[in-house]
C-alpha positions in Angstrom: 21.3 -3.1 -34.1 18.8 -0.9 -32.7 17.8 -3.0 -29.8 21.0 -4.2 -28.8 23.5 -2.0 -30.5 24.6 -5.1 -32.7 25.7 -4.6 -36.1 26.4 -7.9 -39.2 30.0 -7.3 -38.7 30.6 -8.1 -35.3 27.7 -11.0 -34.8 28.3 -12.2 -38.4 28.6 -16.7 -37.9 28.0 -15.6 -33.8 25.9 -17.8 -31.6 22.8 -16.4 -29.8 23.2 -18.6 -27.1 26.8 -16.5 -26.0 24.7 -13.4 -25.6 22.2 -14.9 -22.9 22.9 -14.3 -19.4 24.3 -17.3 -17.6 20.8 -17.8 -15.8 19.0 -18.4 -19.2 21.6 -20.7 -20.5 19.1 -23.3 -19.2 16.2 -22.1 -20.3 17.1 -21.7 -24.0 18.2 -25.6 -23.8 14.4 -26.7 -22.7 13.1 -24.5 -25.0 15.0 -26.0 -28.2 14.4 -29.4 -26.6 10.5 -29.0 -26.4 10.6 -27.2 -29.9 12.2 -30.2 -31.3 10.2 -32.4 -30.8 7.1 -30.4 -31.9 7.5 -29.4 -35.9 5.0 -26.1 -35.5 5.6 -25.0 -31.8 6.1 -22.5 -30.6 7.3 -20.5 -26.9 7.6 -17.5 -25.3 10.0 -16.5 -23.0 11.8 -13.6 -21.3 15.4 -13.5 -21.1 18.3 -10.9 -20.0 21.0 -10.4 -23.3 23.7 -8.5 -23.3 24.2 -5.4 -25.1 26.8 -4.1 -27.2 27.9 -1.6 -24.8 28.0 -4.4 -21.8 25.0 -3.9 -20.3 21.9 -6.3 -20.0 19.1 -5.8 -21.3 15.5 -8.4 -21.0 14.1 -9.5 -24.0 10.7 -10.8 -24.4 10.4 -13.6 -27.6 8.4 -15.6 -29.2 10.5 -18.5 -30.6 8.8 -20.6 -33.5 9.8 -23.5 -35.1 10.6 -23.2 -38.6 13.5 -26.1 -39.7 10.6 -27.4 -41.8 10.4 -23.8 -43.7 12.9 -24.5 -46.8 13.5 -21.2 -47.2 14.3 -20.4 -42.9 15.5 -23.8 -41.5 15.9 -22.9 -38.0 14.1 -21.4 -35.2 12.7 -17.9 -35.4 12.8 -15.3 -32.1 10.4 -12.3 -32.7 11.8 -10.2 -30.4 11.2 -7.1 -28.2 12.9 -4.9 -25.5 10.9 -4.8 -21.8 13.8 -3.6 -19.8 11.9 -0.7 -18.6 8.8 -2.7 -17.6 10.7 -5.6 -16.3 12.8 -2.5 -14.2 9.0 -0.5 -12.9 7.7 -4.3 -12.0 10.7 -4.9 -10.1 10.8 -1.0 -8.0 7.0 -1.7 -7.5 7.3 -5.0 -6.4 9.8 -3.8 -4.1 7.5 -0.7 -2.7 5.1 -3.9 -2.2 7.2 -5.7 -0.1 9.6 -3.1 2.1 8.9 -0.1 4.1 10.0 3.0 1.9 11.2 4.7 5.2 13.5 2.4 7.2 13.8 0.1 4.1 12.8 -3.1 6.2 10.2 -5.6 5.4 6.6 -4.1 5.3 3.3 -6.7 6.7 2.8 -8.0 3.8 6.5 -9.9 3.5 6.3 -10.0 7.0 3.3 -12.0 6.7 5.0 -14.5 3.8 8.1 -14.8 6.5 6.0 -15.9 9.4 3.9 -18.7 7.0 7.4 -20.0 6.0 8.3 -20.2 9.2 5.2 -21.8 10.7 5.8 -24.3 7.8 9.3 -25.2 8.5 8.4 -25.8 12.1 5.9 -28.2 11.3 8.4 -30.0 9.3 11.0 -29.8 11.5 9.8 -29.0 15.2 11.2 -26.1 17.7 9.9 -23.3 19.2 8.9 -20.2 17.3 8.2 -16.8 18.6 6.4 -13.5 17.4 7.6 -10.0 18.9 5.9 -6.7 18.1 7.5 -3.7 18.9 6.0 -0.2 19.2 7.6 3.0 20.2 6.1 5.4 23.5 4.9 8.5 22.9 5.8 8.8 19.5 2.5 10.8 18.5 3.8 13.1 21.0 7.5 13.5 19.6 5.8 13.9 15.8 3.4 16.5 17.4 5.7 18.5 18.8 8.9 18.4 16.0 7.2 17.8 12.9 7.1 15.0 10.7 10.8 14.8 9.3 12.5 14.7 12.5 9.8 12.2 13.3 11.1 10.3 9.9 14.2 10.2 11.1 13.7 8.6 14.9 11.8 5.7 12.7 14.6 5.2 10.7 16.7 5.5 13.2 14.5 3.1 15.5 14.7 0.8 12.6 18.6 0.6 12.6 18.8 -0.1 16.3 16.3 -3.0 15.9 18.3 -4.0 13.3 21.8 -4.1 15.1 20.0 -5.2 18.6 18.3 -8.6 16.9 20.7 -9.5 14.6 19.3 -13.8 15.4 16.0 -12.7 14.2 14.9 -14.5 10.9 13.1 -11.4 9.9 12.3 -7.6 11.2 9.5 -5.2 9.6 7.8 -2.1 10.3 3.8 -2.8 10.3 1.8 -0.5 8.9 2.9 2.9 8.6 3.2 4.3 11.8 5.4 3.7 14.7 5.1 -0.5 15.1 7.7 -3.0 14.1 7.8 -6.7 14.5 10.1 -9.4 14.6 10.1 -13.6 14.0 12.6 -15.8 15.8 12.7 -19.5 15.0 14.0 -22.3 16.6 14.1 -20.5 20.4 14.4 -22.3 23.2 13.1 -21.3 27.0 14.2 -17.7 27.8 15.5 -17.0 24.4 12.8 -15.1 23.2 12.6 -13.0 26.7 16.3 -12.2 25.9 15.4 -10.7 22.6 12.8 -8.5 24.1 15.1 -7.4 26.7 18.0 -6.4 24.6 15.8 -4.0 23.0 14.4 -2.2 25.9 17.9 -1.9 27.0 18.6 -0.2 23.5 16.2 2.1 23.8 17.2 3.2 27.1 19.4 5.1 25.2 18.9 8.5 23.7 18.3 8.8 19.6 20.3 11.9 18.8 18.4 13.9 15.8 19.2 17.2 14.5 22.3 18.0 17.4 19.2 17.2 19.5 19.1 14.1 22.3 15.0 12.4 21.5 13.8 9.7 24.0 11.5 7.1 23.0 11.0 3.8 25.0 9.0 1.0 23.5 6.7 -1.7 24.9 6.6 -5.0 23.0 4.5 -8.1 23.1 5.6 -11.4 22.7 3.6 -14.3 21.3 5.0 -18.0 21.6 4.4 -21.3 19.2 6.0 -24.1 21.6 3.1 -26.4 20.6 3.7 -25.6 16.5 -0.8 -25.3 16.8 -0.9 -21.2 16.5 -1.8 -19.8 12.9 -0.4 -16.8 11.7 -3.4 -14.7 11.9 -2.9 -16.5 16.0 0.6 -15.6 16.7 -0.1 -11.4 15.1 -3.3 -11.0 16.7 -1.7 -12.5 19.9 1.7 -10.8 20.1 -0.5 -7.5 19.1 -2.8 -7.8 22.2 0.9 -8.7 24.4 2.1 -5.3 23.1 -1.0 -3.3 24.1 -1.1 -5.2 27.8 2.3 -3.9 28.1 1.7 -0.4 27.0 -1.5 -0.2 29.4 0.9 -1.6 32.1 3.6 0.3 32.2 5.2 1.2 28.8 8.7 0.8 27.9 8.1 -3.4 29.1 7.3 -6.2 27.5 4.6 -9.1 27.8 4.3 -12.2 26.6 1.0 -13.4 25.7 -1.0 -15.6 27.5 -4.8 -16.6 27.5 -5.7 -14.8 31.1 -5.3 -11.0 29.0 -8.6 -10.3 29.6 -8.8 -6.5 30.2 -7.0 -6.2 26.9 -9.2 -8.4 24.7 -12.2 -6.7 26.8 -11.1 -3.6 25.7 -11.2 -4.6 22.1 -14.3 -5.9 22.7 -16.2 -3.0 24.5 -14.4 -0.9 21.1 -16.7 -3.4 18.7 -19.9 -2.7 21.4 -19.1 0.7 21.0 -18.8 0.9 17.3 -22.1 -0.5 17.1 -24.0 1.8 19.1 -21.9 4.1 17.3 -24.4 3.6 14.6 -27.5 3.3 15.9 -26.6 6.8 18.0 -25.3 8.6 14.8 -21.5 9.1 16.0 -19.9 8.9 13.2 -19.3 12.2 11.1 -18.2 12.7 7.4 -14.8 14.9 7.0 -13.9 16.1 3.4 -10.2 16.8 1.8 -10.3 19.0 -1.5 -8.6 17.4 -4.3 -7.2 20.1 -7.0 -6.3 20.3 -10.3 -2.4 20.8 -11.0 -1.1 23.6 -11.6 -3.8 25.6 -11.5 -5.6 24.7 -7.8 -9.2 24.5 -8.6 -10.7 22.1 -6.3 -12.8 19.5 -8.8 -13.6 17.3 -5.9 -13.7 16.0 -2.5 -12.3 12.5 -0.6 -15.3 11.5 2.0 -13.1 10.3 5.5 -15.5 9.0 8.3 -14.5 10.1 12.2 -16.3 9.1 14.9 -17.8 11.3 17.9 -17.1 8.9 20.7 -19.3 9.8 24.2 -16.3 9.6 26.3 -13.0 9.6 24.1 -14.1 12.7 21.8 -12.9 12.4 18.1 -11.8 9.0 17.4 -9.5 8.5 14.1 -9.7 6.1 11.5 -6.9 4.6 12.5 -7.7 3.3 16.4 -11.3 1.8 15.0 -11.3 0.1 11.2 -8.9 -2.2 12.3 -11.9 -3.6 14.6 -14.0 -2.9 12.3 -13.0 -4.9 9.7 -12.1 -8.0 11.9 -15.4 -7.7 13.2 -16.8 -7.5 9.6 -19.0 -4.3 10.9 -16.7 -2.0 8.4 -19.2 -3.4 5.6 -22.4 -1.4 7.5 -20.2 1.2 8.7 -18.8 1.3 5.4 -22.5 1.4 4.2 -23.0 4.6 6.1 -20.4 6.7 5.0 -21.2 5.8 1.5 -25.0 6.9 1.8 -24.5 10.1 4.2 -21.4 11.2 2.0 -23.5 10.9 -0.9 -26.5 12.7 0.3 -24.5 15.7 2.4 -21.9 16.7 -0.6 -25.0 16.5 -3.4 -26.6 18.9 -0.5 -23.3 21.2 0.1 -22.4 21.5 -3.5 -26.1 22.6 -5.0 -25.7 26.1 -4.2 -22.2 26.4 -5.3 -21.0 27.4 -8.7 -19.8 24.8 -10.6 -21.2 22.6 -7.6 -23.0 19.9 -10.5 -19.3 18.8 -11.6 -17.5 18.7 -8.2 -16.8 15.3 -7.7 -16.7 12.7 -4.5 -14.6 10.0 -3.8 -15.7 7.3 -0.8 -13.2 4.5 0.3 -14.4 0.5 -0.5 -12.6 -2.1 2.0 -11.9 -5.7 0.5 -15.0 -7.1 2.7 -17.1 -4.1 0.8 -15.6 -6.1 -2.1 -16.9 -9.4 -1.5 -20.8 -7.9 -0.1 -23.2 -9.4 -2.3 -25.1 -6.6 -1.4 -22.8 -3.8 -2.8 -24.2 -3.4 -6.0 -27.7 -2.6 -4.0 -25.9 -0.2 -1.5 -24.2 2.0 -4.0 -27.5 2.3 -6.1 -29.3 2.9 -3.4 -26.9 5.8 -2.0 -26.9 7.3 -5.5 -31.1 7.5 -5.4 -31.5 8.7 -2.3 -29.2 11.3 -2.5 -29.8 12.6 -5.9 -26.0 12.5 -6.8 -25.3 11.9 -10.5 -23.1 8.1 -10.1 -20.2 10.6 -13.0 -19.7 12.1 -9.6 -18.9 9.4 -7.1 -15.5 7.8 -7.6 -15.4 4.4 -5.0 -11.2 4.1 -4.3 -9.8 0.6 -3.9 -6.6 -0.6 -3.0 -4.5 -2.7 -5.4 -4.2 -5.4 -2.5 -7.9 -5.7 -2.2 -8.4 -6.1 -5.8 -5.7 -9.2 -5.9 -7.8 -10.6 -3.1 -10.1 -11.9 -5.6 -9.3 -10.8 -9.2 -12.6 -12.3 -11.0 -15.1 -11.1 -8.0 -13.2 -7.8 -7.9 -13.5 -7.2 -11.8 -16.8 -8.4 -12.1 -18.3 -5.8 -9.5 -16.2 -3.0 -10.7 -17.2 -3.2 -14.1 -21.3 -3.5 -13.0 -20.4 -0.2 -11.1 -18.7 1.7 -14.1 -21.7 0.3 -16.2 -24.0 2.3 -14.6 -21.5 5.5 -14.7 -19.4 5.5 -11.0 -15.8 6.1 -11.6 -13.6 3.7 -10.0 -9.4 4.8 -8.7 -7.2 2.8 -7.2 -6.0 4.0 -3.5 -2.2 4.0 -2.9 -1.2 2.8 -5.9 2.1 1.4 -6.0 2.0 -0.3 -2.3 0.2 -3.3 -3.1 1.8 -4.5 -6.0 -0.3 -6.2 -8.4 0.7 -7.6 -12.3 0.9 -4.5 -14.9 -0.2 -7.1 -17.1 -3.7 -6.8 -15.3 -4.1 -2.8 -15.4 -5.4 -3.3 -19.0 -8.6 -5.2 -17.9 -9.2 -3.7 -14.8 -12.2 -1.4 -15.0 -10.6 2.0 -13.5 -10.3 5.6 -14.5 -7.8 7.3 -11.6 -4.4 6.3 -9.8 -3.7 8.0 -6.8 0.3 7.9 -6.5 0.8 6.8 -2.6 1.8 9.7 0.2 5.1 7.8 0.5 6.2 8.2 -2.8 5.2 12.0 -2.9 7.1 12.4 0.7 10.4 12.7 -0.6 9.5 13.5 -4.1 11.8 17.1 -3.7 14.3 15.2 -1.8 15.5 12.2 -3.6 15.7 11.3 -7.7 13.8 7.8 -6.8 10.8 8.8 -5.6 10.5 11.0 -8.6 11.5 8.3 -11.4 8.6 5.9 -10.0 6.2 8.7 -10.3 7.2 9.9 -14.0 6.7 5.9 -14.5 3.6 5.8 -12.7 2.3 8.9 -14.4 3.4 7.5 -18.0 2.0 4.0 -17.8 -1.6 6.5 -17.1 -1.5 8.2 -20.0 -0.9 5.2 -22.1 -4.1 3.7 -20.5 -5.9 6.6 -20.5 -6.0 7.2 -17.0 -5.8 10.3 -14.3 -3.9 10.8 -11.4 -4.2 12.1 -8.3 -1.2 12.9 -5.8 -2.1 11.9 -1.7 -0.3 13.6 0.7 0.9 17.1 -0.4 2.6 18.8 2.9 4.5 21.7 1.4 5.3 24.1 -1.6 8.6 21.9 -2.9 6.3 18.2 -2.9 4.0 20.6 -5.1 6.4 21.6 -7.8 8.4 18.7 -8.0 4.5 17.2 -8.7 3.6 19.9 -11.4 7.2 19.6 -12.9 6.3 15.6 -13.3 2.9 17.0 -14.8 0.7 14.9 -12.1 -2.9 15.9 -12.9 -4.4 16.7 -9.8 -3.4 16.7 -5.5 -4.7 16.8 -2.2 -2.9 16.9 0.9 -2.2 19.6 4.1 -0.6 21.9 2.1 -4.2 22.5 0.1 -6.9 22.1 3.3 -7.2 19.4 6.3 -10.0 17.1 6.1 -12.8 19.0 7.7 -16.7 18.8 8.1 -19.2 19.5 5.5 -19.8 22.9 7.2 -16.3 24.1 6.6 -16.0 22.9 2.8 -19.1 24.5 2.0 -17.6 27.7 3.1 -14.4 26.7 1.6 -16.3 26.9 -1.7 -18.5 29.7 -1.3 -15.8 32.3 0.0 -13.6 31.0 -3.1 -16.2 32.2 -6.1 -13.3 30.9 -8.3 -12.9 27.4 -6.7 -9.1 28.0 -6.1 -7.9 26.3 -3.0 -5.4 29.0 -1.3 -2.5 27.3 0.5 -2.2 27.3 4.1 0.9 27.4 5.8 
């Protein structure tokens, strides 16, 4: 009755079996068949039943064999009510698998598609074909409008890809930015060059946004399988490399890879020379980002974020030099560096500073960091040279590179937390891993994803995922910390779902270890005052 609304007078000489959903009708019959046949077994099972009022609800039981009990004679289901869990697994798993933005497929589904694909074709034979997509000047157009009319050409650009390659088997937006990609199987000669030209042809045509006309080309690359010999990790680096030969041609074209692109794998592989001598020439630079308590503003830490000086293209990003570094497998010693001078610049920044012994830093780990035998060493030795107490470094993972190798992952994050480092994990709700495993995993912070906090003042969804996200915390015991807080309304819609503590624009830009030691001196009281 209190589960499912039932009472004795209605189910009174009822079956069970009516209640279960026509999917587990099935199920229950294995069950009793196995149970049958085994005079103490017992199962457990998840089911959806339907409740008084209509509704479905899933059940989790544990059915046991009792006929042999005189006083039960029959099977016994111990019962409880996961709706809500089954309902968060099932948003998560989705914010794992789609774009929140444009709603298509994200890499990693994209990823599953193309393996499917390469699997069916060596089953069954025909032509397979990669196309990446990215849109011109797009920086530019963000730059210059702001980032929600920016949203909105993606989305739009996402619908237009949609309607222009309706034959594609599958469409996704890679990444987070501005770069899409599409799979066609079974093409035949020119088929795929058709594809590619329908949507240059598209975006010939203006996106109108706001009242306002926005142009926006985009240069693909195309990578063929004729043979059915490419791998996956073949066909994306190769239709990846097609796109960039196009954009360094003349963008708003396409290309279509072939194994004489040397200037564009030259160029990736003057970007790995380069990131080594990076190194040994001390380019690269630490940038800081406050994180702050909610509501109250007081910066109790900092997120370390590596740039790099480059000789001739001034400040290079992040984002146009891990990708090489981690296929290149330098990201574990650049990742090395950033870990030791972070370490030994903030302990240095933060001693004059009031309240400078508790400020705590966080450092990024990449899966290959992960997997470094040599880890352990690194982070010990960062923590000794520098001085810093390890209850002040938190190392942030991503869910995705802790799935990479659960029993590795948990057996190097619990040696760190042994010896007092804090671990979080980064962008928590993208990469979905079982909720099952967030009671083993040796963590102490969850740092809701920018995308959920994007249109946390906008929509009801976002919000609902993040009062989830924030209550499966506290039952764990576990803080929070909100990425990618751009203005006043993302910060009370955040304090109104009692998140614990933010960073973001609206608080202070990541900036060098200069600037956040002023930062703290002129602010006696640590409060970070919003810029607009």
């Amino acid at each position: 009755e209190r589960v499912l609304g039932w009472d004795a007078e209605r189910t009174d000489e009822s079956s069970f079996v009516a209640a279960l959903h026509d999917s587990d009708q099935q199920r229950w019959r294995t069950i009793v068949d196995f149970l049958m046949e085994d005079s103490d077994g017992e199962m457990v099972a998840e089911w959806q039943v339907r409740h008084a009022d209509g509704s479905w609800r899933f059940l989790q039981s544990i059915v046991t064999n009792l006929i042999h009990e005189p006083s039960i004679g029959g099977l016994v289901l111990n019962s409880r009510d996961v709706t809500d869990q089954k309902t968060l697994e099932d948003q998560l798993r989705h914010q794992a698998f789609h774009d929140q933005l444009t709603g298509l497929a994200n890499r990693a589904l994209f990823a599953e598609h193309l393996d499917q694909a390469l699997r069916r074709q060596s089953r069954m034979g025909g032509g397979l074909a990669v196309l990446f997509i990215d849109l011109d000047e797009f920086k530019t157009v963000n730059d210059l409008h702001g980032h929600t009319l920016g949203d909105e050409l993606l989305k739009q650009a996402a619908e237009r890809l949609r309607t222009t390659l309706r034959t594609a088997d599958a469409i996704a937006r890679i990444g987070g930015g501005d770069e899409f990609a599409a799979i066609f199987e079974g093409v035949g000669p020119g088929l795929d060059a058709s594809a590619a030209e329908r949507v240059i042809e598209s975006f010939a045509q203006p996106f109108l946004i706001e009242s306002s006309e926005v142009f926006v080309t985009a240069s693909m690359g195309m990578a063929l399988n004729d043979s059915g010999t490419e791998s996956a990790e073949d066909l994306m680096r190769n239709a990846d490399l097609a796109m960039y030969a196009a954009k360094t041609a003349n963008k708003g074209r396409y290309e279509v890879f072939s194994t004489n692109m040397h200037s564009t794998i030259l160029d990736r592989m003057q970007m790995e020379l380069d990131l080594r001598h990076a190194l040994d020439q001390s380019e690269f630079e630490a940038y800081y980002q406050p994180i702050v308590t909610l509501p109250a503003g007081t910066i109790v830490g900092a997120e370390a974020l590596i740039r790099w000086n480059h000789p001739q293209r001034g400040l290079v990003m992040p984002g146009e030099f891990i990708g090489v570094a981690e296929s290149s497998g330098m990201i574990v010693q650049i990742g090395a560096w950033i870990l030791h001078h972070a370490c030994q610049e903030f302990e240095v920044l933060t001693r004059g500073v009031a309240g400078g012994q508790n400020l705590g830093l966080s450092v990024n780990l990449s899966t290959r960091q992960l997997s470094d035998p040599l880890l352990i060493d690194t982070v010990c030795g960062a923590l000794a040279n520098s001085g810093l107490e390890a209850r002040r470094l938190t190392l942030e993972i991503t869910e995705s590179a802790i799935m990479e190798d659960v029993p590795n992952t948990f057996r190097v994050l619990t040696e760190l937390r042994s010896f007092g480092v804090k671990i979080a994990i980064d962008d928590f709700g993208t990469g979905y891993s079982s909720l099952s495993l967030l009671s083993e995993i040796p963590v102490d912070t969850l740092k809701i994803d920018q995308s959920f906090v994007t249109s946390v003042a906008k929509r009801p969804e976002p919000g609902r995922l993040i009062r989830a996200i924030q209550s499966l915390a506290n039952d764990f015991g576990l803080r929070t910390v909100a990425e990618g807080v751009e203005d006043l309304d993302q910060l009370e819609a955040l304090e109104g779902l009692e998140c614990q503590a933010a960073q973001g624009f609206y608080f202070a830009r990541p900036q060098p270890a200069t600037q956040l030691a002023e930062l703290l001196e002129r602010d006696t009281s640590n409060s970070v005052v919003a810029t607009p």
